[in-house]
C-alpha positions in Angstrom: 19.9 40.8 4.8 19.7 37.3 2.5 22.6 37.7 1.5 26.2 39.3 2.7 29.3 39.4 0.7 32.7 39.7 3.4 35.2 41.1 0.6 37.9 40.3 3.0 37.7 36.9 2.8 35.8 37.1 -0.5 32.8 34.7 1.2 29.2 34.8 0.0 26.3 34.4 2.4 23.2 33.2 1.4 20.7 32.8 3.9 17.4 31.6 2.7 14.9 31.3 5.9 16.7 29.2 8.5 19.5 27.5 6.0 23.2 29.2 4.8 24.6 28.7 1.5 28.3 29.9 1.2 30.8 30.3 -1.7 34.3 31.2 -1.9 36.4 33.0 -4.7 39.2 30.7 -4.9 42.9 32.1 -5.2 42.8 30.7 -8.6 39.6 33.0 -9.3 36.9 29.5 -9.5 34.1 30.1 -7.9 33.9 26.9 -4.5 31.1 25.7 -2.9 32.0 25.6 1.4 28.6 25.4 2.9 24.7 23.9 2.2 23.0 23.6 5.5 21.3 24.9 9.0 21.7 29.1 9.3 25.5 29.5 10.1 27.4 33.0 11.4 30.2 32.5 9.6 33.2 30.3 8.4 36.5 30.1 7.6 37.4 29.4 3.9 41.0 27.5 5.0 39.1 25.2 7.4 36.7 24.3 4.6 39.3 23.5 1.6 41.4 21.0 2.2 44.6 20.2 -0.8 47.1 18.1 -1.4 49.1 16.4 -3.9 46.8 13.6 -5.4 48.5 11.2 -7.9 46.5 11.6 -11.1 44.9 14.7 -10.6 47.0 17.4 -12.5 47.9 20.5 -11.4 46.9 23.8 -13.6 50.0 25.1 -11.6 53.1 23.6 -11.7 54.6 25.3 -9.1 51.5 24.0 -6.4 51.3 20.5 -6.9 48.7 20.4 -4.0 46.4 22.3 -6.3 44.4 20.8 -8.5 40.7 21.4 -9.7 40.1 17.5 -9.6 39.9 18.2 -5.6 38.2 21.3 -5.0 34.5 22.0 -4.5 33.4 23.6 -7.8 30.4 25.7 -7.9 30.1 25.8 -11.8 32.6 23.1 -13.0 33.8 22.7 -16.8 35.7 20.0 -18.3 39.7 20.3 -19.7 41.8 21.6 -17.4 42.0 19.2 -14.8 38.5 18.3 -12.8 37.4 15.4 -14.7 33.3 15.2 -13.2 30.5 15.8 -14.9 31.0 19.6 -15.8 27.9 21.9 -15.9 28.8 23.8 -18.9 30.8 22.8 -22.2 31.5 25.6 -25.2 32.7 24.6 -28.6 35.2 27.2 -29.5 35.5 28.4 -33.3 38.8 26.5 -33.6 36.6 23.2 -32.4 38.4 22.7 -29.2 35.8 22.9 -26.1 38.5 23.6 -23.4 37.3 26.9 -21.1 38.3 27.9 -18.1 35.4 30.4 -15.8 36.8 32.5 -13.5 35.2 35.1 -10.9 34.9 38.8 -12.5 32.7 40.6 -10.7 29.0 40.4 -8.7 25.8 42.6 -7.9 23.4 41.5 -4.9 19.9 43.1 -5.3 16.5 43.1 -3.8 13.7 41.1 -4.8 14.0 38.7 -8.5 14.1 39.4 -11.7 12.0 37.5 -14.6 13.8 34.9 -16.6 13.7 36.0 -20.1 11.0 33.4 -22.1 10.6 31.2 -19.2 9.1 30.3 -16.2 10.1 31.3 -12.8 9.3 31.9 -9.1 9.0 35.3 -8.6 8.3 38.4 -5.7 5.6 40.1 -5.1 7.7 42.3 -3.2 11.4 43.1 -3.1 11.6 42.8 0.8 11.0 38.8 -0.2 14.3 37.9 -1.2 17.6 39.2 -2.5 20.0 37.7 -5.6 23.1 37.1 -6.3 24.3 37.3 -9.5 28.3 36.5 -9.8 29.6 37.1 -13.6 32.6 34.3 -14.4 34.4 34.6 -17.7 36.9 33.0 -19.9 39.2 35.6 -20.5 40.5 34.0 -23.9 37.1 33.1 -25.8 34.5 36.3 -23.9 32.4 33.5 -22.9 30.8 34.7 -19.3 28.4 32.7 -17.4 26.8 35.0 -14.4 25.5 32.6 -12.0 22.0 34.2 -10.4 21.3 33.1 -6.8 17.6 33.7 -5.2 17.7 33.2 -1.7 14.3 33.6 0.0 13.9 35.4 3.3 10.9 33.2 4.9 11.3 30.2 2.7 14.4 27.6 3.1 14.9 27.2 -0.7 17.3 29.0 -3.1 16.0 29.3 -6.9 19.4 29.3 -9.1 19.6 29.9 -13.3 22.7 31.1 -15.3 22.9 33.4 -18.0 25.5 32.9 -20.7 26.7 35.8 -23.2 29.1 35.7 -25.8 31.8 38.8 -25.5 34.1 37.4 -28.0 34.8 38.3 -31.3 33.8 34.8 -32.7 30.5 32.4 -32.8 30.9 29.5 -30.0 28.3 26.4 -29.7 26.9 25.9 -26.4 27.0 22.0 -26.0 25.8 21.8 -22.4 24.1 24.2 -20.1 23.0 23.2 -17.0 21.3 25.2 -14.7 23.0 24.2 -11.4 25.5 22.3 -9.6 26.9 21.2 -6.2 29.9 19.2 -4.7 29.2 17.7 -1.6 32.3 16.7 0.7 30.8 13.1 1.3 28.7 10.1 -0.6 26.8 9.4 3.0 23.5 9.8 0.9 20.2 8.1 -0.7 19.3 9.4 -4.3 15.0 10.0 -4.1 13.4 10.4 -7.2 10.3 10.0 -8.7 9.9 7.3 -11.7 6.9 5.7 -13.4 5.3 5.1 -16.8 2.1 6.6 -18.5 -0.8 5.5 -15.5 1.4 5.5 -12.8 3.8 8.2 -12.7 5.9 10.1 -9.9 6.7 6.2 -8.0 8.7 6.7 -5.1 12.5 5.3 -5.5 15.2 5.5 -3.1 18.5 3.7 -2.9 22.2 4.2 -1.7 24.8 6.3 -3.3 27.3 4.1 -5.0 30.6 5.1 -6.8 29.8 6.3 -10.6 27.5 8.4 -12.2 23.2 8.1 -11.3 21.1 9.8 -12.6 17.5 10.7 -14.0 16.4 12.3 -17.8 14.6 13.0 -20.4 14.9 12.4 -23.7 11.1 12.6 -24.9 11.0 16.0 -25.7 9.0 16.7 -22.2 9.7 16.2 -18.7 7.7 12.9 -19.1 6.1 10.4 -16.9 9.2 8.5 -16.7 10.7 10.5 -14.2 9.8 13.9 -13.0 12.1 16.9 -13.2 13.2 16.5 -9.4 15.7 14.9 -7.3 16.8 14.6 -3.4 20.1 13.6 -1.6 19.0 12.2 1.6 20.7 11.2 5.2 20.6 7.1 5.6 18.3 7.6 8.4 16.2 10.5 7.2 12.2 9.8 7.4 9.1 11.4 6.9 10.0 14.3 10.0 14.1 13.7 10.2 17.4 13.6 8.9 18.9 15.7 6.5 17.3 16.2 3.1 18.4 18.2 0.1 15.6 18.6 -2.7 16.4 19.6 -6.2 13.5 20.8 -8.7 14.0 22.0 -12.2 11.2 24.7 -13.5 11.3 23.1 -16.9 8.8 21.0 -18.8 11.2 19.5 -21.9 14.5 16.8 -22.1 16.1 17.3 -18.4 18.6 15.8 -16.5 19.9 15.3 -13.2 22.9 13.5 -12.6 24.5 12.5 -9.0 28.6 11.5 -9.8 30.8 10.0 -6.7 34.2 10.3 -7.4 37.0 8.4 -6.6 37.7 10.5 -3.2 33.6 9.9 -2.2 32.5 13.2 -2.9 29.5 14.0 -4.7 28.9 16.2 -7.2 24.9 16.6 -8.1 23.8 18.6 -11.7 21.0 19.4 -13.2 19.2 21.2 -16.3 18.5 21.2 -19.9 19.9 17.5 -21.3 22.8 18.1 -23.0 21.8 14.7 -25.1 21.0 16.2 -28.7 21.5 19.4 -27.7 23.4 22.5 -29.0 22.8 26.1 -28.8 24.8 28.3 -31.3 25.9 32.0 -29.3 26.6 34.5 -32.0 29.0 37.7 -30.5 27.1 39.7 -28.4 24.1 36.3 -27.7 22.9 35.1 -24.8 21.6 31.9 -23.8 19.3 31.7 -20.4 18.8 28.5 -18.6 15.9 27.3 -16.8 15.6 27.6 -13.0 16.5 25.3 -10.6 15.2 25.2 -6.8 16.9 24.3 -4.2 15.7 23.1 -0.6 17.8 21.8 2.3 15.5 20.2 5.1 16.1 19.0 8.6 12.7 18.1 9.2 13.0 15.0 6.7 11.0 15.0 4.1 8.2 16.7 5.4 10.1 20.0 5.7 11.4 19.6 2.2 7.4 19.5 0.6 6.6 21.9 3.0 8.7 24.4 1.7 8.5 23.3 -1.8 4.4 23.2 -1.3 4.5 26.3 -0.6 6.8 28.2 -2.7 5.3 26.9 -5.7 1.6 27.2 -4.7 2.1 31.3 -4.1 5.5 32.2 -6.0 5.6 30.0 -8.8 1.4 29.4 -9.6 0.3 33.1 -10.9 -3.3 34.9 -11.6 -6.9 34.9 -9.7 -7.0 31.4 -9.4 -3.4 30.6 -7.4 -5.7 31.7 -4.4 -9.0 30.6 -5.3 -10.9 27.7 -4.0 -11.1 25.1 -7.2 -14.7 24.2 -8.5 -16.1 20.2 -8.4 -16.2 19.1 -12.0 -17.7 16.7 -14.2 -15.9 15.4 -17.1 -17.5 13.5 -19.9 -14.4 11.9 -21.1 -14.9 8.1 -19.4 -18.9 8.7 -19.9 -19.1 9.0 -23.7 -15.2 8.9 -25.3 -16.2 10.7 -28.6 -20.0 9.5 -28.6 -22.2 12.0 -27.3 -24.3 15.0 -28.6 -25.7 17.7 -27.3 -28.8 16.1 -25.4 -26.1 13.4 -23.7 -24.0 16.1 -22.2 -26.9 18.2 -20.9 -28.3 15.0 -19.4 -24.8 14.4 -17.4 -24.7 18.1 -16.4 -28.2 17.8 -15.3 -26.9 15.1 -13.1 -24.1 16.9 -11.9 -26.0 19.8 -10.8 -28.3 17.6 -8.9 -25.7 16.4 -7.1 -24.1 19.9 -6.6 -21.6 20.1 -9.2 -20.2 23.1 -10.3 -18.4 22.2 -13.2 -19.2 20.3 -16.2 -16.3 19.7 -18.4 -16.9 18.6 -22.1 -13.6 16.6 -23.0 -12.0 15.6 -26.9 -14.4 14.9 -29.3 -16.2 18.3 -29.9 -14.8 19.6 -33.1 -13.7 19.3 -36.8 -15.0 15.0 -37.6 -13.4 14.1 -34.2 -14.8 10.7 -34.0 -11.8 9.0 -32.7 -8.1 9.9 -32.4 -7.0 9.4 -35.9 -8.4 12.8 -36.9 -9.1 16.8 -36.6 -6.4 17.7 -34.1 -5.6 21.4 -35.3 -9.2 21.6 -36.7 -10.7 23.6 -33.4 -14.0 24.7 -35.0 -17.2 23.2 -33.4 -18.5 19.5 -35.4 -21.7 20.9 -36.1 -22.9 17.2 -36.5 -22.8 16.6 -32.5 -23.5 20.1 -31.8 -25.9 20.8 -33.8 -26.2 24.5 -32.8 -23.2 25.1 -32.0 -21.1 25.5 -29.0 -22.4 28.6 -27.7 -26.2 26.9 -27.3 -24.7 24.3 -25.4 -22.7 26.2 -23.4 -26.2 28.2 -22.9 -27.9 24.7 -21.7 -25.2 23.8 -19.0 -25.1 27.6 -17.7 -28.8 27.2 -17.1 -28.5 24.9 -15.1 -26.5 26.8 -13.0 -23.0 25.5 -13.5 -20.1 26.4 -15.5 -18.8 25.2 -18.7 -15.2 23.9 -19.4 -13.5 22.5 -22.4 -10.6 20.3 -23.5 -8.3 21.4 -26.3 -5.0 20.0 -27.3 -3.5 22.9 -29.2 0.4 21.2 -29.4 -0.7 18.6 -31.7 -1.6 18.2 -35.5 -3.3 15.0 -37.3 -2.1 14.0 -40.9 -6.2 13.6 -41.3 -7.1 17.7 -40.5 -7.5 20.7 -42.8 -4.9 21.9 -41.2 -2.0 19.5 -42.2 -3.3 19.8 -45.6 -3.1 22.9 -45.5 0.7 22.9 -43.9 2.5 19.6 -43.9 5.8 21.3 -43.1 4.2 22.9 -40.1 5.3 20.1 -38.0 8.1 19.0 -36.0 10.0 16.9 -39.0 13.0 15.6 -40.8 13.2 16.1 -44.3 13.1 12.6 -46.3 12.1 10.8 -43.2 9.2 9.1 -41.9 7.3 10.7 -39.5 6.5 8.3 -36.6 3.1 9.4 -35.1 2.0 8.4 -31.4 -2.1 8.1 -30.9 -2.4 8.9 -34.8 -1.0 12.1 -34.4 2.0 15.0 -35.2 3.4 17.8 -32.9 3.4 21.5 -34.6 6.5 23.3 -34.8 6.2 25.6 -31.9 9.7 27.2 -32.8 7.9 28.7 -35.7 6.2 32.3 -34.9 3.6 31.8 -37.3 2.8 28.3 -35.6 2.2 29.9 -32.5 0.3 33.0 -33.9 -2.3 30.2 -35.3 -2.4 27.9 -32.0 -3.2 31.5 -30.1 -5.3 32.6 -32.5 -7.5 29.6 -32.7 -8.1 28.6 -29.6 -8.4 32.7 -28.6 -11.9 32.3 -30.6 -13.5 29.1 -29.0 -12.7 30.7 -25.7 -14.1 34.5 -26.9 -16.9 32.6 -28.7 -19.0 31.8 -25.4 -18.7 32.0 -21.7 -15.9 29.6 -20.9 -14.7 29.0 -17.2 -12.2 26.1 -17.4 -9.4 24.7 -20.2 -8.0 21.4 -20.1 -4.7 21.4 -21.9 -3.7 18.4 -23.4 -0.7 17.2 -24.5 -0.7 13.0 -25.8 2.6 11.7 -27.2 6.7 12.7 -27.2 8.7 14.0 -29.8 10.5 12.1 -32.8 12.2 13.0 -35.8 13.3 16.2 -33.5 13.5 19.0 -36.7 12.2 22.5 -37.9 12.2 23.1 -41.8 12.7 26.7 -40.4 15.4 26.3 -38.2 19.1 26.2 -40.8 21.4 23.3 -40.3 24.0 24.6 -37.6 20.5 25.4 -35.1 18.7 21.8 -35.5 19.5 20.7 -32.5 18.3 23.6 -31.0 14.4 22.5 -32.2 13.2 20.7 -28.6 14.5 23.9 -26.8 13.2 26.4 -29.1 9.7 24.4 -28.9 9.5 25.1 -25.2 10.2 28.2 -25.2 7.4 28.5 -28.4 5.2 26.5 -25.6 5.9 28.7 -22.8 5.1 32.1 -25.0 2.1 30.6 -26.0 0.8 29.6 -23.2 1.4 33.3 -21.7 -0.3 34.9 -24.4 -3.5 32.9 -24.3 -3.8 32.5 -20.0 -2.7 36.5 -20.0 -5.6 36.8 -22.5 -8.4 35.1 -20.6 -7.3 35.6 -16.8 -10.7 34.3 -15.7 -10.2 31.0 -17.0 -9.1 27.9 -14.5 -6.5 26.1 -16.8 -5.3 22.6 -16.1 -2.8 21.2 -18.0 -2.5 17.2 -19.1 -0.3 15.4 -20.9 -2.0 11.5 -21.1 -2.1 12.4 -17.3 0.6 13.2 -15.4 3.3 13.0 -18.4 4.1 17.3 -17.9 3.3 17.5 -14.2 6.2 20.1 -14.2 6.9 23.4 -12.1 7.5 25.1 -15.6 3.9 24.2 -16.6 2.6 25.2 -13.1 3.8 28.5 -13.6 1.2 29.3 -16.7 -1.8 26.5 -15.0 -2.2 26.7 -11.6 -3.3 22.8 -11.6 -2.4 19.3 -13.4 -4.4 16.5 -14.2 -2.3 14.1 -12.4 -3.1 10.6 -14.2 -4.9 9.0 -16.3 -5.5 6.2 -13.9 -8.1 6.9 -11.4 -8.3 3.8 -9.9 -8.7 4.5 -6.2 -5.7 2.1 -5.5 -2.8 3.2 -7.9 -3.7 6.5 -7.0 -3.0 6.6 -3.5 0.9 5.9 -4.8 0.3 8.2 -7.4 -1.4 11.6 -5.0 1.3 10.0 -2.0 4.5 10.7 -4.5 3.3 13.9 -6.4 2.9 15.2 -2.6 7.1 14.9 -2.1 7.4 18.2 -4.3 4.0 19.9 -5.7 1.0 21.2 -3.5 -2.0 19.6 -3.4 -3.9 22.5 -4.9 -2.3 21.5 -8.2 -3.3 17.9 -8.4 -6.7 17.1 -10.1 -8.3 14.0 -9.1 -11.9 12.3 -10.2 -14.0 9.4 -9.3 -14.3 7.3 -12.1 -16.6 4.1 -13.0 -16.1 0.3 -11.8 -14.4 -1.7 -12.9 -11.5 1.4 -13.5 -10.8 1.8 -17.6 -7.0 1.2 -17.2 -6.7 -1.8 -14.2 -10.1 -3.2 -14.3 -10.2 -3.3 -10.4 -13.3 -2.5 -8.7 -13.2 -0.5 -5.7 -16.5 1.4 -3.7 -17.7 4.8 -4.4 -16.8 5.9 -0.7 -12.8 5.1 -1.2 -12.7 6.5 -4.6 -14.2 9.5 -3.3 -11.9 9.8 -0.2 -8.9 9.5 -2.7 -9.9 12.3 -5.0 -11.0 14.6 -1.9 -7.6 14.6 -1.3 -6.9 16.9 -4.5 -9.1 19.1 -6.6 -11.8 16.8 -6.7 -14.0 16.0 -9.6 -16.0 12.8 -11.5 -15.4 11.4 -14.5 -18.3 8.7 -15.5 -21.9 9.0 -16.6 -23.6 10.3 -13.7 -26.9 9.0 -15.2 -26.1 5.7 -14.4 -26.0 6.5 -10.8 -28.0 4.3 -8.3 -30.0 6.3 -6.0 -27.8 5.3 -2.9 -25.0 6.2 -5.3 -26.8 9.3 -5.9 -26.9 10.0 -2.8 -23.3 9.3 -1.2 -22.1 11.1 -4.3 -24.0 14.5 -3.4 -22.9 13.5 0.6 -19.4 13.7 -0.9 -19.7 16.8 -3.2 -21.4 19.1 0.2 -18.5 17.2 2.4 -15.9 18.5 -0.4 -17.1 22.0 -0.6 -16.6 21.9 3.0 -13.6 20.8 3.6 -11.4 22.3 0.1 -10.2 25.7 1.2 -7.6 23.4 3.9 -7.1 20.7 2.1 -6.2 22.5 -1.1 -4.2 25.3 0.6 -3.7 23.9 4.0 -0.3 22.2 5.0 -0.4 18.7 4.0 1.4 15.4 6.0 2.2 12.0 4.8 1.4 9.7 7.7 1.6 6.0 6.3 3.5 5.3 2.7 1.7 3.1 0.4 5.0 1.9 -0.9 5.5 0.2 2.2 2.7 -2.0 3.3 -1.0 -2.4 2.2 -2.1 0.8 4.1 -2.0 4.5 3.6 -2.7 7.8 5.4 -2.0 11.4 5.3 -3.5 14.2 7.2 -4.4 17.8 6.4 -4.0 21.0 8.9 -5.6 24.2 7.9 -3.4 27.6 7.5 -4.8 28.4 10.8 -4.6 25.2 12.4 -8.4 24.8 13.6 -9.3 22.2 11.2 -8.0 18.9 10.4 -8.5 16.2 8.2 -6.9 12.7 8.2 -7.1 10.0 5.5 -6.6 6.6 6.3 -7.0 3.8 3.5 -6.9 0.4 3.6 -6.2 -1.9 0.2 -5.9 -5.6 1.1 -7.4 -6.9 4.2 -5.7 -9.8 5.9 -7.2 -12.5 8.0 -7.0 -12.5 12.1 -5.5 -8.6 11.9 -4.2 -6.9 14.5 -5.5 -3.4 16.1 -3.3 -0.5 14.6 -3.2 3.3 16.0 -2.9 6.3 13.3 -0.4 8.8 14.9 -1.2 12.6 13.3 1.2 15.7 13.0 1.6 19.2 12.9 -1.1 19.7 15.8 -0.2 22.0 18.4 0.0 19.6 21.8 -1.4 22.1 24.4 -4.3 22.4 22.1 -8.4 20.5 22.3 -9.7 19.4 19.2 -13.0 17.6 19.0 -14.0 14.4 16.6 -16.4 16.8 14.7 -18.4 13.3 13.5 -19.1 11.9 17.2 -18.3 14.4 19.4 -15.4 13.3 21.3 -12.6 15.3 22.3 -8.8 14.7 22.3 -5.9 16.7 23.5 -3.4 17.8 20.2 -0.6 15.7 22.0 -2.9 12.9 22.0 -3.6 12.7 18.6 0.0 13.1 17.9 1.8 11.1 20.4 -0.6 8.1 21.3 -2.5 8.4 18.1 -6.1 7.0 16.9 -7.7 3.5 17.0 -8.4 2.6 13.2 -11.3 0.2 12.6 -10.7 -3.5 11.6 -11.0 -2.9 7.7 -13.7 -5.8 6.9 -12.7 -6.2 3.0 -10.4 -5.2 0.5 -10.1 -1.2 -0.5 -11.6 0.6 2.7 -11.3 4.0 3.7 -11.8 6.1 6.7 -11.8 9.7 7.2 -11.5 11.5 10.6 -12.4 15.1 10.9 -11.2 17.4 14.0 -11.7 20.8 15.0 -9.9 22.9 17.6 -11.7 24.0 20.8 
């Protein structure tokens, strides 16, 4: 069993794979937190807990002085009655104070996992998976219960937590913060990992030291942003790639987030995380209930390895849904960086005709197809085919580029609205607004108002008939700037700040109605890149653009810190044209190609430019691709060398049944008189053969492990090498 309950001691066991995770009903009734770590038998509450009499910490009882919630290890801390951290929760009661006090009522373990109501989740595909927990708290005065809902997987070492909140009172209540986890740690002794970046070069590894206060990472843009991604991690001093102690923390959300770490004055630490509370309320109504998203939780001993590992994993099969979570992704071509909104049909049936000489399977015609989209300042909303470029239509050239053999993709961007559409003429209050305001745009262009039902009706509607309209295999999702002037003109005055919630959940029902609709269309979803590379967007499109840059260089940092938390089956990455549209660098068409093999590989340029030598590495790297994209998009993946620490980088990847491998080693800046370095792999199995499949030569697994490979001298800036084994 996942989870045990001894009512004796009133313990809960949570057992997810080789980790525990045990709480303890306080005599008070609060709900503690003992236990986060390797599988344990069991434990003894009064050896856990430790009280005493702390000056300045008050006592909810007078008559124990020693007892005081300031000290104990809270599992779902609120603010007022004397623990003065970061609380998860805060309710606004109808007399305006926001004082409440969650106690333990009752719980109910069952197999398998339930759905989230509205939102995405990981999920079972059967109930021998896992088991959950949920433990109802309440505040007996207002009605307010929150019931806590614990995953813990059976084969997996992660624990997926949400909580439910329901008004049993008699009386409204406001909801001013509802996060969707929290844990007190007994010690500080920690780094804080996150990832942080900027529009072309998101998810930048960052790791410091705990210091006394409050750190933390949000959101505020109305999505979970390229600024920083919706995950965090409390690791040991000394942890590394393969040790130490590492505790991951992801949020399946894809709006405002945050995740805040607070050391307190006795060097405990408390960690939070969920929906911001910044501009946020939710109104509860007697008998409402509000759901927060899901948070996942991982502990690793295996560094940070173990922790991707399990998150790779988890999210590639119980998070990523329909025919494609399994499926072998297709090599693209995207127009995009070839023709920006200048092409017709003839141009994109030349660049297809490239691509299928080259043996591409995909050709992906990107903005600039519909309404008079001849830049950005227009059309958005407008999704009817610009009979002007297409002169017959998208269905003929959809015909063309299935002649040749290959499928046809397309890119929409159903969120957004320009001022210059039919559309917006049509409905100017159908975007997100602020009555009397001005409405700032960002790339010439408004969001809809996804809280409105009829809002979403249209955006599923819409782009329901391009998709119906001819035989469409693939969907890029596009989503290009953040919210402002956060409002609905439908939502009444007490609910506004409800607006950047409500939209997500618009999003989410959206984008379940249209991928439930066409189930044999690959969906990948972009926001200016990387800017929603989210679990909660995974859950609905198997696969993310990953950035906008695709220059061979930033990526590696780019690929090398998406890799801490999301598989590499949902990364897309394309070789682009010299010098790169966003650093002007120029780098060869063998590295760029080695960096994008290491995702679901694509190009994005004007393959009729092509050399013929370039022509022909480029078809070298599409048959290479093909063979190698079942392991390295579903296979276990390694970091070997970190680009954030010196001018190389390296990971390797192991098939699921550990006969092929393939390790990545780039170079960026050579440097004069260099010494000989070795590449060390992992995850081989020692007592094992495997053969260089390119020369020949054969190497025992401990070899390639322990004593490593020679690397050539790189002669020049931006090289790359790429060494193929196969087990005996």
């Amino acid at each position: 069993m996942s989870i045990i309950y001894d009512a004796e001691q009133r313990l809960f066991y949570l057992h997810a794979g080789r980790t525990s995770y045990v709480l303890h009903v306080y005599k008070s009734g609060h709900l503690t937190h003992l236990y986060w770590g390797d599988r344990i038998r069991e434990l003894q509450p009064d050896r856990m807990i430790r009280t005493m009499d702390r000056a300045f910490s008050p006592n909810p009882n007078p008559d124990d002085r020693s007892y005081s919630l300031d000290m104990l290890p809270l599992e779902f801390p609120g603010y007022g009655n004397s623990d003065y951290r970061q609380p998860a929760y805060q309710a606004q009661l109808a007399n305006g104070t926001t004082v409440t006090d969650l106690q333990y009522i009752s719980h109910t373990i069952t197999q398998g996992k339930a759905k989230l109501a509205g939102l995405p989740a990981t999920y079972t595909e059967d109930a021998s998976e896992a088991q959950t927990l949920e433990i109802v708290l309440e505040d007996k005065l207002s009605g307010l219960q929150a019931i806590l809902s614990y995953t813990a997987f059976a084969a997996l070492d992660a624990i997926a937590r949400s909580v439910r909140f329901v008004n049993h009172g008699q009386q409204s209540l406001k909801l001013l913060r509802a996060l969707s986890m929290n844990v007190d740690f007994a010690h500080d002794k920690f780094d804080l990992l996150h990832l942080s970046g900027a529009w072309a070069r998101e998810r930048y590894i960052e790791r410091r030291a705990l210091k006394p206060g409050t750190q933390s990472i949000e959101s505020r843009r109305g999505a979970s942003s390229h600024q920083h991604n919706p995950f965090l991690a409390l690791v040991s001093h000394d942890a590394t790639e393969d040790h130490g102690s590492v505790y991951g923390f992801s949020l399946v959300y894809s709006g405002n987030f945050l995740a805040s770490v607070e050391v307190d004055q006795m060097y405990t630490t408390r960690l939070s995380m969920g929906i911001n509370p910044f501009d946020f309320d939710w109104l509860l109504e007697p008998g409402e209930t509000f759901q927060t998203p899901e948070a996942v939780m991982v502990y690793s001993k295996q560094g940070l390895t173990g922790m991707s590992q399990t998150f790779h994993e988890l999210y590639r099969t119980r998070l990523c849904r329909g025919e494609f979570r399994d499926k072998a992704r297709p090599v693209l071509i995207n127009n995009w960086e070839a023709t920006y909104f200048n092409f017709n049909a003839e141009k994109i049936e030349q660049i297809a005709k490239a691509g299928k000489e080259l043996g591409i399977e995909l050709f992906v015609l990107d903005d600039g197809w519909f309404g008079k989209r001849n830049d950005d300042t227009t059309s958005l909303g407008d999704w009817s085919v610009d009979r002007n470029k297409l002169e017959n239509g998208l269905e003929d050239l959809v015909k063309r580029v299935n002649d040749l053999g290959m499928q046809f993709g397309i890119w929409f961007e159903p969120e957004m609205i320009s001022r210059d559409s039919e559309l917006y003429r049509a409905h100017p209050d159908w975007c997100l607004h602020v009555p009397n305001r001005t409405r700032s745009e960002g790339r010439n262009q408004l969001i809809l108002d996804l809280t409105r039902p009829e809002v979403c009706d249209y955006i599923v509607a819409s782009v329901s008939s391009v998709l119906a309209s001819a035989p469409i295999a693939y969907v890029k999702w596009d989503m290009n700037r953040h919210m402002t002037e956060i409002g609905s003109a439908a939502l009444p005055p007490e609910r506004q700040r409800e607006t950047a919630h409500r939209y997500m959940l618009g999003l989410y029902d959206v984008m379940e109605r249209i991928t439930s609709a066409f189930p044999h269309v690959l969906f990948e979803s972009c926001s200016g890149g990387g800017g929603r590379f989210d679990p909660g967007i995974l859950h609905y499109m198997p696969q993310t653009w990953t950035s906008d840059n695709t220059d061979a260089v930033v990526r590696l940092k780019i690929q090398y810190g998406t890799s801490l938390v999301y598989p590499i089956s949902a990364m897309g990455a394309h070789v682009s044209a010299v010098p790169n549209h966003q650093v002007h660098r120029t780098t060869s068409l063998q590295m760029r190609g080695d960096v994008a093999m290491s995702g679901n590989f694509g190009y994005e340029l004007d393959l009729t430019k092509f050399t013929p030598e370039e022509r022909e590495l480029a078809a070298q790297q599409v048959a290479l691709y093909k063979e190698l994209r079942e392991f390295v998009q579903f296979g276990r993946f390694y970091r070997l060398a970190s680009p954030f620490e010196g001018m190389q980088a390296a990971w390797m990847f192991v098939s699921a049944n550990g006969q092929d491998v393939l390790a990545c080693s780039f170079n960026i800046l050579a440097e004069p008189n260099a010494p000989f370095s070795r590449l060390k792999l992992k995850g081989l199995d020692p007592q094992q053969n495997y053969h260089n499949v390119e020369t020949g030569e054969v190497y025992g697994g401990d070899e390639l492990m322990y004593a490593g490979i020679s690397l050539p001298l790189p002669h020049g800036d931006f090289q790359s090498q790429l060494f193929r084994f196969r087990a005996e």
